[in-house]
N, CA, C and O atoms as CSV, one atom per row, in Angstrom:
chain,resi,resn,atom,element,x,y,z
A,1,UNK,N,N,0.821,-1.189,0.000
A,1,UNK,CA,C,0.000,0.000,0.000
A,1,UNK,C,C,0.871,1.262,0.000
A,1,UNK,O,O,0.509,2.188,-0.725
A,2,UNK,N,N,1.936,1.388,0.708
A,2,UNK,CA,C,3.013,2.649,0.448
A,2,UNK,C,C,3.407,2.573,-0.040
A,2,UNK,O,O,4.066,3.607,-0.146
A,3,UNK,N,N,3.820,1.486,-1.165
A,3,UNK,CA,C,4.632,1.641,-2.185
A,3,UNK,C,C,3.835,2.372,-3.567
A,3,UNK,O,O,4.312,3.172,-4.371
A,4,UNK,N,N,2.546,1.820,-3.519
A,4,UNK,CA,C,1.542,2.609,-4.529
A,4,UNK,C,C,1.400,4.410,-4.054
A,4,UNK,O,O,1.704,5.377,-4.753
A,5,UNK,N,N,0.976,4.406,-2.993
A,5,UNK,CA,C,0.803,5.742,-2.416
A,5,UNK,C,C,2.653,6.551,-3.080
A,5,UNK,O,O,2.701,7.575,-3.761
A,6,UNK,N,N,3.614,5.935,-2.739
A,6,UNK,CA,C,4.854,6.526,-3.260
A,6,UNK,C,C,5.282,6.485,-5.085
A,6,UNK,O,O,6.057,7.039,-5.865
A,7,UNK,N,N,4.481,5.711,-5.086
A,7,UNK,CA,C,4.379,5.470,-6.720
A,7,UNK,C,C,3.836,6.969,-7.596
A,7,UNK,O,O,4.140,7.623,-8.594
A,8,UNK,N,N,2.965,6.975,-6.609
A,8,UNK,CA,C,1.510,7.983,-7.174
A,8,UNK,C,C,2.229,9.220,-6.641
A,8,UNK,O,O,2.229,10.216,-7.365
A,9,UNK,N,N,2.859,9.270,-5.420
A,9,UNK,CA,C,3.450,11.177,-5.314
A,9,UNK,C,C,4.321,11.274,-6.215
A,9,UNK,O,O,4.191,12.299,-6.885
A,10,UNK,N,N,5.714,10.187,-6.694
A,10,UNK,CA,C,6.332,10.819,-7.648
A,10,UNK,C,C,6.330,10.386,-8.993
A,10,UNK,O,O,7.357,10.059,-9.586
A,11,UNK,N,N,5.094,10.375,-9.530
A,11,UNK,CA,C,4.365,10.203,-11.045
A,11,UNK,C,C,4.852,8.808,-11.717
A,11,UNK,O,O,4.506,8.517,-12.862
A,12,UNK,N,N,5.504,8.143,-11.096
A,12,UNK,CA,C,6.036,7.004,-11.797
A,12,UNK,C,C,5.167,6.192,-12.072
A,12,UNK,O,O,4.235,6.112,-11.271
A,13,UNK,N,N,5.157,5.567,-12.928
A,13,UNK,CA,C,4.173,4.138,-13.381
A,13,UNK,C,C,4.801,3.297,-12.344
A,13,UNK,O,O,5.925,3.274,-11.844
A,14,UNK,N,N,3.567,2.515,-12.154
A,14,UNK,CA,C,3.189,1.600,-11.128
A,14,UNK,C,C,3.774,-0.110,-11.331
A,14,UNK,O,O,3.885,-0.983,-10.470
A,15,UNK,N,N,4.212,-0.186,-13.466
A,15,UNK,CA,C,4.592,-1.101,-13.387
A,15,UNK,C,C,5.399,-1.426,-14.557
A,15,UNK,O,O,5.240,-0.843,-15.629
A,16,UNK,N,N,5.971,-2.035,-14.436
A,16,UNK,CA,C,7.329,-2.397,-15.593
A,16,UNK,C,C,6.949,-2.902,-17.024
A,16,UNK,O,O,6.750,-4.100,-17.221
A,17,UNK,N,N,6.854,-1.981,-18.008
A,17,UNK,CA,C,6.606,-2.868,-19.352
A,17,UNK,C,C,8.085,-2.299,-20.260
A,17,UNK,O,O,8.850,-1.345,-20.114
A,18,UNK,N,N,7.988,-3.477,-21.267
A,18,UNK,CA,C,9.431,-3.652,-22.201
A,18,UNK,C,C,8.516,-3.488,-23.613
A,18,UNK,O,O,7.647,-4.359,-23.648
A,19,UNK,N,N,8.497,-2.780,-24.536
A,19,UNK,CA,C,8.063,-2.932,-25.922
A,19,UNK,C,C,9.590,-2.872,-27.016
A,19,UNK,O,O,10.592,-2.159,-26.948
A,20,UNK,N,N,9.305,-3.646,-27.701
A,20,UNK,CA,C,10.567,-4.104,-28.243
A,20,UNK,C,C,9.872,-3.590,-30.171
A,20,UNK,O,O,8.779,-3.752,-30.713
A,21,UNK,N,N,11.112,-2.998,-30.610
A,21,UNK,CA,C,10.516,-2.409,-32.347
A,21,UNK,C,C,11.189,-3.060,-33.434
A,21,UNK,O,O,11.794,-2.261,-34.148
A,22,UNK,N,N,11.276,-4.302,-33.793
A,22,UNK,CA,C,12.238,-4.455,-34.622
A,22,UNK,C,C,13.816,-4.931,-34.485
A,22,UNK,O,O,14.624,-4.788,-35.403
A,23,UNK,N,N,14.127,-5.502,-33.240
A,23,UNK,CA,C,15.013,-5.756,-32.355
A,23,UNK,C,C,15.938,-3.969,-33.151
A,23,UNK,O,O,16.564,-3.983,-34.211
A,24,UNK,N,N,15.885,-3.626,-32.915
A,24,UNK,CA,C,15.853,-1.877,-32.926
A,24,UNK,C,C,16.067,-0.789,-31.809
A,24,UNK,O,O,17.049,-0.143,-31.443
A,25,UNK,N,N,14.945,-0.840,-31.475
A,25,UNK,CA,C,14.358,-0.196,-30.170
A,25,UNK,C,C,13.811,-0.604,-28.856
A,25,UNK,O,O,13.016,-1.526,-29.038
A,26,UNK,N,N,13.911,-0.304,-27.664
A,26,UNK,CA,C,13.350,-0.808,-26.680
A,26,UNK,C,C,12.616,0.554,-26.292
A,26,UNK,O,O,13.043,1.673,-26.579
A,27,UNK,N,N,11.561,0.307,-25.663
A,27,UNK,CA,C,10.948,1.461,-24.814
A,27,UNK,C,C,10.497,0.711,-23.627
A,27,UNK,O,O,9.870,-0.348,-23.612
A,28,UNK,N,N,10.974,1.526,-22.484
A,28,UNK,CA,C,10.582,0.732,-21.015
A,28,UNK,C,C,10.322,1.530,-20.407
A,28,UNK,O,O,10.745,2.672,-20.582
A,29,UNK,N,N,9.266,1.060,-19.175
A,29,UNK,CA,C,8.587,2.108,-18.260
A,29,UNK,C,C,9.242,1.040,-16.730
A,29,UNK,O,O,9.703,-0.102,-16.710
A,30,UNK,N,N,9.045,1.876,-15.805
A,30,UNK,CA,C,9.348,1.628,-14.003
A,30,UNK,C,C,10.727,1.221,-13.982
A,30,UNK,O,O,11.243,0.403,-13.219
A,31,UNK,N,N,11.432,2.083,-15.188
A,31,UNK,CA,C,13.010,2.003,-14.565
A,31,UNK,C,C,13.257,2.981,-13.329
A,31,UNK,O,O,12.782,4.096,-13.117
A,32,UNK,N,N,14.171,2.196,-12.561
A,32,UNK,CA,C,14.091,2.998,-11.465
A,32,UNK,C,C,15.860,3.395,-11.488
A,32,UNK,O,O,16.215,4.239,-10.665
A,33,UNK,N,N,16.870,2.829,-12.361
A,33,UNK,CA,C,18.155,3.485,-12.606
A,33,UNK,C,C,18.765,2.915,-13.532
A,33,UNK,O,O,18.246,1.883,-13.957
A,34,UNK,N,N,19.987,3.356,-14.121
A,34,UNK,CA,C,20.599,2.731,-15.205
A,34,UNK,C,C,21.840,2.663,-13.978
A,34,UNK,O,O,22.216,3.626,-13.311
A,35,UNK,N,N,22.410,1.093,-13.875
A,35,UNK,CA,C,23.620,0.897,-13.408
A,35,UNK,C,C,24.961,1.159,-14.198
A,35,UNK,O,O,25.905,1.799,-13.734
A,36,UNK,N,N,24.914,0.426,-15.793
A,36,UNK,CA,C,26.075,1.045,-16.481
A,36,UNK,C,C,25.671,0.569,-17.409
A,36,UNK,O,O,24.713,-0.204,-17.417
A,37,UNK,N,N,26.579,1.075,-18.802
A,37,UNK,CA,C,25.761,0.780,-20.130
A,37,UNK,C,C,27.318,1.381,-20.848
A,37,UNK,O,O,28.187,2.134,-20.407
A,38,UNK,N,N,27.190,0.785,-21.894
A,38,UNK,CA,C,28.134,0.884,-23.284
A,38,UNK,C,C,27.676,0.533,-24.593
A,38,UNK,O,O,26.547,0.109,-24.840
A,39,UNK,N,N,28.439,0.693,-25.285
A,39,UNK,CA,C,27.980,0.216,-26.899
A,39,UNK,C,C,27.549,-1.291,-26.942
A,39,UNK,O,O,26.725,-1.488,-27.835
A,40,UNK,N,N,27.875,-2.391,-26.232
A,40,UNK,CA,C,27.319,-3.850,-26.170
A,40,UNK,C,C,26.219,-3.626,-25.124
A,40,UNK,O,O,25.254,-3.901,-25.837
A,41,UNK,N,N,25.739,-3.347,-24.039
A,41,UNK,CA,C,25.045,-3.621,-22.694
A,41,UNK,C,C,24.986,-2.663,-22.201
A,41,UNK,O,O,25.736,-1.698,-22.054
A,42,UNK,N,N,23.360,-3.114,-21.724
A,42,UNK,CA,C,22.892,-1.714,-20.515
A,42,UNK,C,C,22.212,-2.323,-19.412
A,42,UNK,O,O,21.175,-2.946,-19.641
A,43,UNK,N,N,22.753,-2.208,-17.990
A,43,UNK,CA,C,22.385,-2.918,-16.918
A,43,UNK,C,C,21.255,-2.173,-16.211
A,43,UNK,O,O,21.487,-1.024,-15.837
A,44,UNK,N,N,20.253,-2.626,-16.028
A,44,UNK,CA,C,18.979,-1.653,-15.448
A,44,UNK,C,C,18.588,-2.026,-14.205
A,44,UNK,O,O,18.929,-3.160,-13.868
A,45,UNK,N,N,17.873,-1.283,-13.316
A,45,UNK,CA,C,17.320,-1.185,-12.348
A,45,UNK,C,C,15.555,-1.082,-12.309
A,45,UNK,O,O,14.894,-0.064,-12.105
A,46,UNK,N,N,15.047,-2.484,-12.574
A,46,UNK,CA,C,13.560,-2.332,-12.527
A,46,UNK,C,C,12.532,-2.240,-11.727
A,46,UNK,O,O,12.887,-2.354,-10.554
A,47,UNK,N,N,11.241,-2.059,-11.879
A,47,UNK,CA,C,10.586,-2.744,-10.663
A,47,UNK,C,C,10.273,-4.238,-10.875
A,47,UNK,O,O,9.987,-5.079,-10.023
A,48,UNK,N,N,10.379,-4.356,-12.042
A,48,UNK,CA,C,10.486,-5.913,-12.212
A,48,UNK,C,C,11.857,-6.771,-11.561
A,48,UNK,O,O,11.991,-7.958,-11.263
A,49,UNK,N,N,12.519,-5.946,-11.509
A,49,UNK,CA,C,14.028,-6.886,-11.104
A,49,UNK,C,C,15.110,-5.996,-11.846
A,49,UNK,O,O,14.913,-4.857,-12.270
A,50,UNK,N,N,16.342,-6.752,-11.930
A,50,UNK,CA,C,17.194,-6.222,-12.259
A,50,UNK,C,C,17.410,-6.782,-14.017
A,50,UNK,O,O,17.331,-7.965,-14.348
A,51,UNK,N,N,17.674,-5.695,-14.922
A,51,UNK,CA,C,17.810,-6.583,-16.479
A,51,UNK,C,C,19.130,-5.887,-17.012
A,51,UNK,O,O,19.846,-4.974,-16.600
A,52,UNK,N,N,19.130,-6.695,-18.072
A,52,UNK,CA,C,20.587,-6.420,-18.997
A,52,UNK,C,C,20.002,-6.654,-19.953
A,52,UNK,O,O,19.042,-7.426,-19.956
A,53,UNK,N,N,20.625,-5.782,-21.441
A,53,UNK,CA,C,19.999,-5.257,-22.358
A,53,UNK,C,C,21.900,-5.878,-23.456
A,53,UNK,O,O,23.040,-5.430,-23.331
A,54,UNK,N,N,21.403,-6.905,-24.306
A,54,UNK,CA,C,22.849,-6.962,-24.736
A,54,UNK,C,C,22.395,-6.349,-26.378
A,54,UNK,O,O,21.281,-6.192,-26.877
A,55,UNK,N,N,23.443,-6.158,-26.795
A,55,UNK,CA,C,23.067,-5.626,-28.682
A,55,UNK,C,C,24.479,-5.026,-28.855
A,55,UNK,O,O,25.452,-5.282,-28.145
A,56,UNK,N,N,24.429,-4.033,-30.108
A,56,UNK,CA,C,25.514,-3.824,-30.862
A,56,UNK,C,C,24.895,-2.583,-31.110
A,56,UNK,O,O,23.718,-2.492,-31.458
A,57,UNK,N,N,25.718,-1.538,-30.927
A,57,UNK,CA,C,26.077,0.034,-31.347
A,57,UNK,C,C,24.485,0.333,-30.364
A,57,UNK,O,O,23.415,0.725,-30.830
A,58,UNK,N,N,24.773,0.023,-29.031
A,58,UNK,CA,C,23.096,0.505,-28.299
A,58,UNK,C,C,23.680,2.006,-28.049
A,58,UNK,O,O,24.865,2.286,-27.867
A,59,UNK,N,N,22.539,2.937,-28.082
A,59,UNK,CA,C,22.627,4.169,-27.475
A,59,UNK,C,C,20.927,4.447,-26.365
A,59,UNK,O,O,19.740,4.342,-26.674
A,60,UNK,N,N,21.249,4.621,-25.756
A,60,UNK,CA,C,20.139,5.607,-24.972
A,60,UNK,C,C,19.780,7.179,-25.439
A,60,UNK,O,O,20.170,8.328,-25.234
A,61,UNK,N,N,18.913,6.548,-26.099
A,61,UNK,CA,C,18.030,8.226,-26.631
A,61,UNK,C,C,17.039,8.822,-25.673
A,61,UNK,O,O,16.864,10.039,-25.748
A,62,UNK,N,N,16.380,8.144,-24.800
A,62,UNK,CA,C,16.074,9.199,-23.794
A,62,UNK,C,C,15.837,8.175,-22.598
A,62,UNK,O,O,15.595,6.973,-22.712
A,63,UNK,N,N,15.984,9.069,-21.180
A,63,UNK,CA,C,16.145,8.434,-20.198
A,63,UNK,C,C,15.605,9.556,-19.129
A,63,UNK,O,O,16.309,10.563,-19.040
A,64,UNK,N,N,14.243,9.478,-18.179
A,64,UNK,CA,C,13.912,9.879,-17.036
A,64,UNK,C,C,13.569,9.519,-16.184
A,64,UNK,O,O,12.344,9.419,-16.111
A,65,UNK,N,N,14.377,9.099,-15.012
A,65,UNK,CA,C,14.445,8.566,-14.117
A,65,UNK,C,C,13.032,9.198,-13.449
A,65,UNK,O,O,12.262,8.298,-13.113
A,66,UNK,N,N,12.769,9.913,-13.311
A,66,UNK,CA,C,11.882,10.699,-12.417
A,66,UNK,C,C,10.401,9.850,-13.437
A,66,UNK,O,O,9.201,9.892,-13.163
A,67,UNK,N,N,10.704,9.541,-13.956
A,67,UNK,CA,C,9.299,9.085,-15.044
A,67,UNK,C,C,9.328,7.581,-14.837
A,67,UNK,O,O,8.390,6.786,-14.772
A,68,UNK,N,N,10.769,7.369,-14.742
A,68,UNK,CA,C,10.954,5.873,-14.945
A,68,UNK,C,C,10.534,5.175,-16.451
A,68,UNK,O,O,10.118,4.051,-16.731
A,69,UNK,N,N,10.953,6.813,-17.591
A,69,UNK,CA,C,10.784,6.174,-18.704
A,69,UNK,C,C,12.460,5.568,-19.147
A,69,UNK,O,O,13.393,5.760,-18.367
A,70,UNK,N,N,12.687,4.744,-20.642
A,70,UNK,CA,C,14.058,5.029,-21.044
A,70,UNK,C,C,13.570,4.497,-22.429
A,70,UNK,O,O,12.437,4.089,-22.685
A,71,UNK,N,N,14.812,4.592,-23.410
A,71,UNK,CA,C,14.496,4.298,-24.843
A,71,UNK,C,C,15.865,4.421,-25.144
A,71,UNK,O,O,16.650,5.343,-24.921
A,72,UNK,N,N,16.080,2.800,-25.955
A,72,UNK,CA,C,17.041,2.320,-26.442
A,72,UNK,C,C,17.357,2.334,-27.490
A,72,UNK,O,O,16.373,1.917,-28.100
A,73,UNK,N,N,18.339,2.604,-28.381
A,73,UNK,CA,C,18.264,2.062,-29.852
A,73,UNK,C,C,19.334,1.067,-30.383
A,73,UNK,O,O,20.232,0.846,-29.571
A,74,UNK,N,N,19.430,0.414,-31.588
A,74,UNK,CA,C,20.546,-0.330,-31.304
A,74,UNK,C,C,20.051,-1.504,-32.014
A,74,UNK,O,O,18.870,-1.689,-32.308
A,75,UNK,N,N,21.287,-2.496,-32.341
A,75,UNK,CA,C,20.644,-3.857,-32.576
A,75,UNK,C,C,20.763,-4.956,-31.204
A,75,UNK,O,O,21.769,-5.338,-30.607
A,76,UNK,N,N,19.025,-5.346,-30.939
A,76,UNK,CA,C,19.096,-5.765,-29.666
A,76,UNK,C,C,19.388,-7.447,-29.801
A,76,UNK,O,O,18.815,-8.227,-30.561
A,77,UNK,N,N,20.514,-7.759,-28.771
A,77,UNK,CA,C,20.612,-9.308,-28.828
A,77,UNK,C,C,19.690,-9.882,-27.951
A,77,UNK,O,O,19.067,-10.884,-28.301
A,78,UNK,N,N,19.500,-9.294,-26.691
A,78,UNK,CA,C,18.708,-10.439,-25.355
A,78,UNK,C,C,18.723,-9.165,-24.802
A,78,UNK,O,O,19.219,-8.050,-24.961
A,79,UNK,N,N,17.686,-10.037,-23.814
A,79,UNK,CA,C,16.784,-8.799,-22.127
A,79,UNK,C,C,16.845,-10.598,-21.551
A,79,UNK,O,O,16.371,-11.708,-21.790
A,80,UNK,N,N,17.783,-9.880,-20.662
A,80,UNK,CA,C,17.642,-10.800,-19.847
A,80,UNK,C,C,16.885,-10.057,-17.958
A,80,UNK,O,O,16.841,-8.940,-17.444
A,81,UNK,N,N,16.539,-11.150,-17.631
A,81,UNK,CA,C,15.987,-10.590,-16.264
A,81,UNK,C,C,16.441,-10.724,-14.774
A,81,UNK,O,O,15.867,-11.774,-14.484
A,82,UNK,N,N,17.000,-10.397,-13.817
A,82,UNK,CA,C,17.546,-11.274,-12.377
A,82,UNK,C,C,16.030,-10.746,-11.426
A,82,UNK,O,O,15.143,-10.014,-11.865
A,83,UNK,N,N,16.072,-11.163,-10.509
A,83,UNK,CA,C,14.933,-11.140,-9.126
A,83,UNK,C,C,15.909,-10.024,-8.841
A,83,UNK,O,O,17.047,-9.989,-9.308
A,84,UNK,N,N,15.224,-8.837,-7.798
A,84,UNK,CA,C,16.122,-7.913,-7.158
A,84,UNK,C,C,16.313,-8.756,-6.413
A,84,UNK,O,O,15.641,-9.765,-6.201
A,85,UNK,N,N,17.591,-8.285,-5.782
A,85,UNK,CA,C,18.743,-8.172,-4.379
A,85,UNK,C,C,18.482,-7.969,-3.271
A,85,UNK,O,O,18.294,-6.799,-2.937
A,86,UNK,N,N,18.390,-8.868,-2.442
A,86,UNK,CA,C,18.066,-8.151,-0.760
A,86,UNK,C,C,18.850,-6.824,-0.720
A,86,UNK,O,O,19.723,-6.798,-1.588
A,87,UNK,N,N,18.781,-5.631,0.101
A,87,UNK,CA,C,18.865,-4.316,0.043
A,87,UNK,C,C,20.454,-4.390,0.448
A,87,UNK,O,O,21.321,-3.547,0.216
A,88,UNK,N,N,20.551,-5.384,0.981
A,88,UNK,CA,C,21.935,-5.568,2.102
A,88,UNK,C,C,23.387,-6.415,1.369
A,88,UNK,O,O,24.454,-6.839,1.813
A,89,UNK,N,N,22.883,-6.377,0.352
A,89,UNK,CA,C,24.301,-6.925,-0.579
A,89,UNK,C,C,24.866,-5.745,-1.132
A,89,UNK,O,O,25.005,-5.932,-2.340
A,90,UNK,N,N,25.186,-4.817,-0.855
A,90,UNK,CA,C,26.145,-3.685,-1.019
A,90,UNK,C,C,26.176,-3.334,-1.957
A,90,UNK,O,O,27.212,-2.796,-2.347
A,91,UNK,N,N,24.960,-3.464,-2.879
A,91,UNK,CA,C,25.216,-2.219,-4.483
A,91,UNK,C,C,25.003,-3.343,-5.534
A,91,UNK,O,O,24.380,-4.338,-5.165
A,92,UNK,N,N,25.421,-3.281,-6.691
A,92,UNK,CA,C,25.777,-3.881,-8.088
A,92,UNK,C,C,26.600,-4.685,-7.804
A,92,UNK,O,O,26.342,-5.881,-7.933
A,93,UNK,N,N,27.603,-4.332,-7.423
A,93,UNK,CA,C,28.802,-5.310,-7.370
A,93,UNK,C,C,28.334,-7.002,-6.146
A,93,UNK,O,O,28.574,-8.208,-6.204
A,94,UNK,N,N,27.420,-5.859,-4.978
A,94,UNK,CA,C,27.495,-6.855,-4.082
A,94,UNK,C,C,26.204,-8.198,-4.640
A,94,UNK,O,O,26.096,-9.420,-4.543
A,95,UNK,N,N,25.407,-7.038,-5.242
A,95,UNK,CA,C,24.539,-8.385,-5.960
A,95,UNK,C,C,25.368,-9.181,-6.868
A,95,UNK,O,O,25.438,-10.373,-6.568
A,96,UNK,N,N,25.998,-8.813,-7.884
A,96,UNK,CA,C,26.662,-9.603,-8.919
A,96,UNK,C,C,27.993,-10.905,-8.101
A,96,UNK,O,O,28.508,-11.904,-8.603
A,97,UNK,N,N,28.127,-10.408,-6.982
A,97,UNK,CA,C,28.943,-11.684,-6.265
A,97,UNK,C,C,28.487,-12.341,-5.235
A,97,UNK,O,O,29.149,-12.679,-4.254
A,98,UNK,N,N,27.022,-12.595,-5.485
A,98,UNK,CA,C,26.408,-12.783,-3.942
A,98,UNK,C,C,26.096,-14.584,-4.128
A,98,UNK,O,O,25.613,-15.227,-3.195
C-alpha cells in the first residue's frame, strides 16, 4: 500500500513494461536506474528486477528517471531478467557476487 501511495506522489508508473521495435528499439517504463551501459550492454534497475539489455552500437536516446521512462536504440541481442537483491548486498557489485 506505500509503495503505490509513493508510486503515485512521484508520477512514476506503477509497473514495468518492455516494448521491443524491430530488435531496434526498446521502450521501457518503471526504470528505477541505469547501473552502467556501453555500446554492447545496458544494466537496469527495474521494478520488475534487475535486467541487462545486450546488442551492438546501443545508445540511450532518452532516459527519465523521475518518469521511470528510457528508450534504447541499437541492434538488440537479449533482455535478460535477475529477481532484485536483498537491500543488504552492497550495491551492483554486491549483488553480482552474492
Amino acid at each position: 500500500m506505500q509503495k503505490d501511495y509513493d508510486d503515485k506522489k512521484a508520477g512514476r508508473p506503477r509497473t514495468h513494461t518492455t516494448h521491443i521495435e524491430g530488435r531496434e528499439k526498446i521502450i521501457m517504463t518503471g526504470i528505477e536506474d541505469v547501473e552502467s551501459f556501453d555500446e554492447t550492454s545496458v544494466y537496469l534497475a527495474t521494478d520488475a528486477g534487475l535486467a541487462t539489455i545486450t546488442g551492438k552500437d546501443l545508445h540511450i536516446n532518452r532516459l527519465n528517471i523521475d518518469d521511470g521512462q528510457l528508450v534504447i536504440e541499437g541492434f538488440i541481442v537479449s533482455i535478460a531478467y535477475e529477481d532484485k537483491a536483498p537491500k543488504d548486498k552492497g550495491g551492483f557489485f554486491g549483488r553480482l557476487f552474492s
